[in-house]
Steps between C-alpha positions, in 0.01 A plus 500: 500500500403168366332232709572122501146364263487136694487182266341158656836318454894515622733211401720440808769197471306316274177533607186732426383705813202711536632884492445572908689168602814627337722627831806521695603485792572855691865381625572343121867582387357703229243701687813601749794518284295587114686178359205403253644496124194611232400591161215712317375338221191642249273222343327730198117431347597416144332323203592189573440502872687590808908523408737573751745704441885407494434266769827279459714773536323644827523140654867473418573818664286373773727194557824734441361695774475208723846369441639839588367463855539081509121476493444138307193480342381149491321582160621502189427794229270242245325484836402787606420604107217262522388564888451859368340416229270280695448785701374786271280216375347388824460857552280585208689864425593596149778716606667523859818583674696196614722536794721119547668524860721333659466559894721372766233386795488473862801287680801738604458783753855623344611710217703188335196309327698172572206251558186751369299292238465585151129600357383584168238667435284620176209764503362696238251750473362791276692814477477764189753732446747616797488863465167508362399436119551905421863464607538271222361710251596877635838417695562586877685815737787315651736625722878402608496347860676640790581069580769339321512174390751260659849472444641185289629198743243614772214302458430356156326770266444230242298254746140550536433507832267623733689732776685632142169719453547679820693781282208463245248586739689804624523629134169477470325618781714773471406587143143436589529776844670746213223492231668274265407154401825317464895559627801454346804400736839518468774304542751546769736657247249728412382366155183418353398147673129424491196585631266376821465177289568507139751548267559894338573554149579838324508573087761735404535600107313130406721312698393308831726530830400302794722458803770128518433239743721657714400364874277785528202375247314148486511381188164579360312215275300778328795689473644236360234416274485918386856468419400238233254684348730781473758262316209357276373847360887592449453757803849528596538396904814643721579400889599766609582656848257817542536848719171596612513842261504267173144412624397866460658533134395186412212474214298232627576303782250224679463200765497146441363200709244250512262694683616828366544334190574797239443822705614849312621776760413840368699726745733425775515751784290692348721547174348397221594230259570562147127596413326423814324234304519115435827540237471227185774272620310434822169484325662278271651269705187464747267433190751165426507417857145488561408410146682154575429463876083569381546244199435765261903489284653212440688315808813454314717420801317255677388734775196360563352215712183434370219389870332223303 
């Protein structure tokens, strides 16, 4: 697995650290009780510079996180936009992964965070592709989890927060100890929900299913942002709720996040997918996505937020 590549620079509540100074402390709320909200942003090498991708979105889903658990952030959005630009900047890096958090720190012994203070913080750092650059190209064996994801009204699905990624990490090691590089879990009822941490999509007969914000899923930005594309190139786009076996009869189906980004799955438990190979849909879909994230097609929606 991937390893952290350390940058010289951290913005923590308005201020530039050095990398190693960047700490908290052991009995923090967050560090007992995994109350930190945070996103995953990519900042892509383009033509024109270091552009981040979708950033405004991720940092409103950051503060609708925080609201969710009454964690206020004592920045605004146009704020933070320009500490992170600041950021990649002072860090020299043509294309990083940006991960904004918002910690509750050291000051309450209890599980109630009554009286823990609010810190934001803002690293970035290298990273290439999540499952490796010949996942993009070749697709990945996936496998459906034996850990479900959490039942609606239980804790907030749609919150990103760190002690939600608990499940995640049990999907995943457990793909990982089974010879597969990514798991699909379900939800409680049994359908389709997502997988360790990213969003599952399946083509069936040229139309796109992916599974409702139904307190099971967060609600993905690049999922989001795939769901567009569809609707630009007339793909036709259904929410759908999804047994496990339409998986296995599906034509195509593949992942979507901002580390995973565009990920095609080419067999899950060992069945394979319509071909076994990278199907068109996905290839075409991923081609838009990073052709706009890399500055090479037109950014007709705005997406990107340009370093300098």
């Amino acid at each position: 697995m991937s390893r952290i590549t350390e940058t010289q620079w951290i913005w923590r509540d308005g201020h530039f650290i050095p990398w190693a100074d960047a700490t908290v402390h052991v009995l923090s709320h967050s560090m007992q009780f995994g109350s930190s909200a945070f996103e995953g942003i990519r900042c892509y090498h383009t033509p024109k510079g270091p552009a981040i991708f979708r950033l405004r979105e991720h940092l409103e889903r950051l503060m609708h996180s925080c609201k969710i658990y009454r964690m206020e952030v004592p920045y605004s959005i146009d704020e933070l936009v320009e500490a992170s630009r600041e950021l990649i900047a002072r860090n020299g890096v043509e294309s990083c992964y940006l991960r904004p958090m918002v910690v509750r720190g050291y000051g309450t012994a209890g599980m109630v965070p009554v009286g823990a203070p609010i810190e934001v913080y803002l690293p970035c750092w290298p990273w290439g592709a999540y499952l490796g650059d010949e996942a993009l190209e070749k697709g990945v064996d996936a496998c459906i989890a034996s850990w479900h994801r959490v039942q609606p009204n239980t804790i907030p699905a749609m919150a990103k927060i760190a002690g939600n990624y608990l499940s995640g990490q049990l999907i995943k090691m457990e793909a990982l100890a089974n010879g597969y590089a990514e798991g699909i879990a379900l939800s409680p009822s049994g359908m389709v929900s997502e997988g360790s941490g990213q969003n599952v999509f399946m083509v069936s007969n040229g139309t796109i299913i992916t599974t409702p914000l139904d307190g099971s899923i967060l609600g993905g930005i690049t999922r989001a942002t795939i769901m567009q594309l569809a609707a630009d190139a007339g793909i036709p786009v259904r929410e759908l709720h999804i047994p496990r076996e339409m998986l296995y009869m599906a034509d195509e189906v593949f992942f979507t996040g901002t580390a995973a980004e565009l990920t095609p799955v080419r067999s899950i438990d060992r069945i394979t997918i319509g071909a076994g190979s990278v199907g068109p849909i996905t290839r075409q879909l991923q081609q838009q996505y990073l052709g706009i994230a890399k500055g090479g097609i037109e950014d007709r929606h705005g997406w990107l937020t340009y370093v300098t």
